[in-house]
C-alpha positions in Angstrom: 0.0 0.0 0.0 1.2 3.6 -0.7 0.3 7.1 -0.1 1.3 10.6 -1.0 1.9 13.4 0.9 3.0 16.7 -0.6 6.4 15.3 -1.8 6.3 12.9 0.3 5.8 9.1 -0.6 4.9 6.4 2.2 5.0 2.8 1.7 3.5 -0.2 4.3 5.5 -3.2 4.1 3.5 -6.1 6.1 4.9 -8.3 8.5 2.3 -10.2 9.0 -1.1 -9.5 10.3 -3.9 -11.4 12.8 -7.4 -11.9 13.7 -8.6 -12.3 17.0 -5.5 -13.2 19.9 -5.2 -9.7 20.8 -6.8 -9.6 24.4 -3.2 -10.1 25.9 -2.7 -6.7 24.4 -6.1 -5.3 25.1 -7.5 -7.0 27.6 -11.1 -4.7 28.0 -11.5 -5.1 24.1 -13.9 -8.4 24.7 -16.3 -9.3 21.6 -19.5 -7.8 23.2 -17.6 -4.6 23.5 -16.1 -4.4 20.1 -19.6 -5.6 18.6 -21.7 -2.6 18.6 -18.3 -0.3 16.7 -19.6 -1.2 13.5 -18.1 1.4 11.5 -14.5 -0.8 12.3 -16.1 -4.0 10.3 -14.4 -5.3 7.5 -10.7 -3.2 8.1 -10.5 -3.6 12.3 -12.7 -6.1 13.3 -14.7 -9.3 11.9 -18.6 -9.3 12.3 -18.5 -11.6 15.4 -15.9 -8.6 17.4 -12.7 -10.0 16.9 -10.0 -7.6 16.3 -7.7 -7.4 13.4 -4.0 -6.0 14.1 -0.7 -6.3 12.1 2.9 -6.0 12.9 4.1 -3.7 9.7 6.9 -1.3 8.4 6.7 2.3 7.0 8.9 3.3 4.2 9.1 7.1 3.8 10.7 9.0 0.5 11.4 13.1 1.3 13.4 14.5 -1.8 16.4 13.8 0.2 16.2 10.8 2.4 14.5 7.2 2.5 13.7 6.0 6.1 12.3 3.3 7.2 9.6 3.8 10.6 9.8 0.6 12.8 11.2 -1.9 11.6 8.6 -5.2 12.9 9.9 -8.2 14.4 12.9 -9.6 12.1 13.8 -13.1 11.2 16.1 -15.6 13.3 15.3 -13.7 17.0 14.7 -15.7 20.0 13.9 -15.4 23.1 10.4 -13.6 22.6 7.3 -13.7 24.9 4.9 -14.2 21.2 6.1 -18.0 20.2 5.4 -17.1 16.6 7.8 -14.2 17.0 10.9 -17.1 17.0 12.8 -17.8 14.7 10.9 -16.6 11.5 11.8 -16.8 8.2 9.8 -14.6 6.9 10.5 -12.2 3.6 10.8 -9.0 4.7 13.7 -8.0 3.0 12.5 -9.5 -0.6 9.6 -7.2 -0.1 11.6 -4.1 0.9 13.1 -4.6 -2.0 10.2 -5.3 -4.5 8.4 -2.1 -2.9 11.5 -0.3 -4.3 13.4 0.5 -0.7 16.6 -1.6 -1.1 18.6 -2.0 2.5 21.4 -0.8 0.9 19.6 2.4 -0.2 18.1 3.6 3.1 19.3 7.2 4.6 17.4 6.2 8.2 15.7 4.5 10.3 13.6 5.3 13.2 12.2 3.0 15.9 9.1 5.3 17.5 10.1 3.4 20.7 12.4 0.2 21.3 9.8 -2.7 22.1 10.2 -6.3 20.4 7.8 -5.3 17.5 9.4 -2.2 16.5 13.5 -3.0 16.2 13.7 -6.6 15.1 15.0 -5.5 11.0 17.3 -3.0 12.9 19.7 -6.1 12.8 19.9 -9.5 10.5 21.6 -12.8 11.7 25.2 -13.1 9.5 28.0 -15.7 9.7 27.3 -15.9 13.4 26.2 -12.9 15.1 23.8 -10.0 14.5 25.1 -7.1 11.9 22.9 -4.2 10.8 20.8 -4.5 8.1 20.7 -1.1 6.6 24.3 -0.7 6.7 24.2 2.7 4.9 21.4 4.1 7.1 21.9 6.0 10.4 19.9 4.9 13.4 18.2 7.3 15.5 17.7 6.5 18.9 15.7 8.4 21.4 18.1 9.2 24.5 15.6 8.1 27.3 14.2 5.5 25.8 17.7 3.8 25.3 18.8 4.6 29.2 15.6 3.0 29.9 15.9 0.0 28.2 19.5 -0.5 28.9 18.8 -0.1 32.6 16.6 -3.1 32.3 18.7 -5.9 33.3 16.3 -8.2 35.3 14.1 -8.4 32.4 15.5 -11.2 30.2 13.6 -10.7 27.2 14.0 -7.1 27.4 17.9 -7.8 27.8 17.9 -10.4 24.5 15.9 -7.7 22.6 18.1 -4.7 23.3 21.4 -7.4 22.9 20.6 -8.9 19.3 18.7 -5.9 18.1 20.2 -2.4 19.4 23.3 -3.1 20.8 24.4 -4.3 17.7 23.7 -0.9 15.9 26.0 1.3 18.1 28.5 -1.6 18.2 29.2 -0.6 14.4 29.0 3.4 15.1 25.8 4.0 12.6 23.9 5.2 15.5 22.6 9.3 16.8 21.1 10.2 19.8 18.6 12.6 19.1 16.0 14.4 21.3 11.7 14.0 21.4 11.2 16.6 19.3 13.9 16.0 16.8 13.4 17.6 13.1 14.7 14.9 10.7 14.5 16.6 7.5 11.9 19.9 6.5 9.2 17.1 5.9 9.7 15.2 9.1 10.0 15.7 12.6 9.9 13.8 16.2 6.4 14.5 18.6 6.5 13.6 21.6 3.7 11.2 22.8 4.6 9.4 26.4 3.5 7.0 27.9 3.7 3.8 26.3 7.2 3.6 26.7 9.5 6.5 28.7 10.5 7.9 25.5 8.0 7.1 22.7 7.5 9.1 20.1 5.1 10.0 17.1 6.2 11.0 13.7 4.8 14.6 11.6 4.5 14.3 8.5 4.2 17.9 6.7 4.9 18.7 2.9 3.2 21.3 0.0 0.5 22.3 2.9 -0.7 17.8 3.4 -0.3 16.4 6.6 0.5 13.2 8.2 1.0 11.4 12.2 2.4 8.3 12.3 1.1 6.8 15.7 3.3 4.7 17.2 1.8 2.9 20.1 -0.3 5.6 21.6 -3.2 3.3 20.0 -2.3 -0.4 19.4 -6.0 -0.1 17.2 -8.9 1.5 16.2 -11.0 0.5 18.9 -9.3 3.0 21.0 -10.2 5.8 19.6 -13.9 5.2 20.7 -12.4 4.6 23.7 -9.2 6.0 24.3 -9.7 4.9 28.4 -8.6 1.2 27.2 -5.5 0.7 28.1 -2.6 -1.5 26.6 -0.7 -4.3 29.0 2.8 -3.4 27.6 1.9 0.4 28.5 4.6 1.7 31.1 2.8 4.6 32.2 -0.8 3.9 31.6 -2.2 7.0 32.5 0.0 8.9 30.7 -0.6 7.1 27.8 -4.3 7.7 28.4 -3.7 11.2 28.7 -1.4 11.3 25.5 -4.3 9.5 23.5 -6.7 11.8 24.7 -4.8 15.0 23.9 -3.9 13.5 20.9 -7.0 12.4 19.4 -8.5 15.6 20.3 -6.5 17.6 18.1 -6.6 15.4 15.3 -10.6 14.7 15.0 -11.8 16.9 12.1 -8.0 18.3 10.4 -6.5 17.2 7.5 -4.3 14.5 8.9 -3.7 11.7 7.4 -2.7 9.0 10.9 -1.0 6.0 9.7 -1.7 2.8 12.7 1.9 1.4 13.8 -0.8 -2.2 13.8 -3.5 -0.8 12.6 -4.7 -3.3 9.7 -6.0 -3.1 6.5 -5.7 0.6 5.2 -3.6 1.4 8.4 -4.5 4.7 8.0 -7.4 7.3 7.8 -8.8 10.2 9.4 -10.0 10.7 12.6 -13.6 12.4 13.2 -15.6 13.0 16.2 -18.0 10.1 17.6 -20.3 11.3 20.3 -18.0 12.0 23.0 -14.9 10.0 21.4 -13.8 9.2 17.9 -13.7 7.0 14.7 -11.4 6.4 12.1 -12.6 7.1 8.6 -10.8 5.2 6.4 -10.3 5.6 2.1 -8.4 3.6 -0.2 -4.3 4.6 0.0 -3.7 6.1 -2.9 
């Protein structure tokens, strides 16, 4: 799927996406309480209330850089909490590739926060031990979400994430520390949005007077925009993450913003309106 902003191009590259399975991350979202947000049905949610979420990458062309946004799981990585999140083999890079985003030919790439889903690609298994895999690209990393993670040493799978797929980066000097608000190029530049994680962050799109957020995790899906008080388990601060939705959601419902889902299925993106006293995501063909 692709989209234009401006002169701005964005392209989704799927990981892989799921139906139903998705309580562990949203434990209120039960089938009797997704059943009656119809407008979600076919893109977020079946007819019988099970949600529909993927695990996907962004690909962003400015006129002067190519950057990849979150880069999913990654193939031969162990040691994760999801068992199908072992060991795949899945084709990632072909696709990249065939979506016309080389490795070799990404400028950056940008991890909106450092969970499991979100830094797997940063790294590839070769002849033994993890190397980058955009090895012309430089990795920006968030200052206080890296203290954070590398401060969390009695949490193994946190260690064995930040070990095979972070670590590895500044190990072969391709990666910046850059601040919250961070202005990557004219068209692109860091928002804060808190909560999830220490140091998440949300990504502003802005080129020839179109507009674009991409989330992160201050929504894991669509259902939380009608109710933005669901909270996610991996959240670290749960009501600031709340709080960030809220304020978030508030000043998106009505503009001109195009917000692309970090798991949002389907289109992954839309625009959000008002609801009654919350929201919904309308939702067109990318384009």
């Amino acid at each position: 799927m692709r989209w234009k902003l401006g002169d701005v191009s964005i392209a989704k590259v799927l990981e892989l996406e799921f139906l139903g399975g998705s309580r562990f991350i949203l434990p209120d979202a039960t089938r009797e309480a997704v059943l009656p947000m119809k407008w979600m049905v076919p893109h977020f949610a079946d007819e019988e209330g099970r949600l529909k979420m993927s695990v996907h990458a962004l690909l962003i062309e400015t006129p002067g850089l190519r950057v990849v946004v979150d880069p999913c799981i990654g193939n031969d990585k162990k040691g994760r909490r999801v068992p199908a999140w072992n060991d795949r083999q899945g084709r990632f890079l072909e696709e990249i590739a065939e979506a016309g985003f080389p490795r070799e030919s990404i400028d950056v790439v940008l991890c909106t926060h450092l969970h499991v889903d979100h830094v797997g690609w940063n790294t590839m298994f070769v002849d033994g031990r993890w190397q980058p895999t955009f090895p012309n690209a430089r990795y920006l990393f968030g200052r206080l979400e890296y203290d954070y993670w590398k401060q969390q040493q009695t949490d193994s799978i946190a260690v064995t994430v930040f070990q095979d797929s972070v670590q590895p980066i500044f190990e072969a000097g391709l990666a910046d520390f850059v601040e919250t608000d961070h202005r990557i190029c004219d068209e692109l530049q860091l928002i804060p949005s808190l909560g999830h994680t220490p140091g998440h962050v949300s990504i502003s799109i802005h080129s020839k007077g179109e507009r674009g957020l991409i989330t992160g995790d201050i929504a894991h899906h669509p259902c939380q925009l009608a109710r933005p008080d669901w909270r996610a388990t991996p959240d670290y601060d749960p009501d600031q993450a709340e709080a960030t939705r809220r304020r978030m959601f508030k000043e998106l419902s009505g503009q001109p913003v195009l917000v692309f889902g970090t798991h949002f299925a389907g289109p992954s993106a839309g625009w959000v309106e008002p609801d009654g006293d919350a929201y919904r995501l309308r939702v067109d063909a990318a384009k």
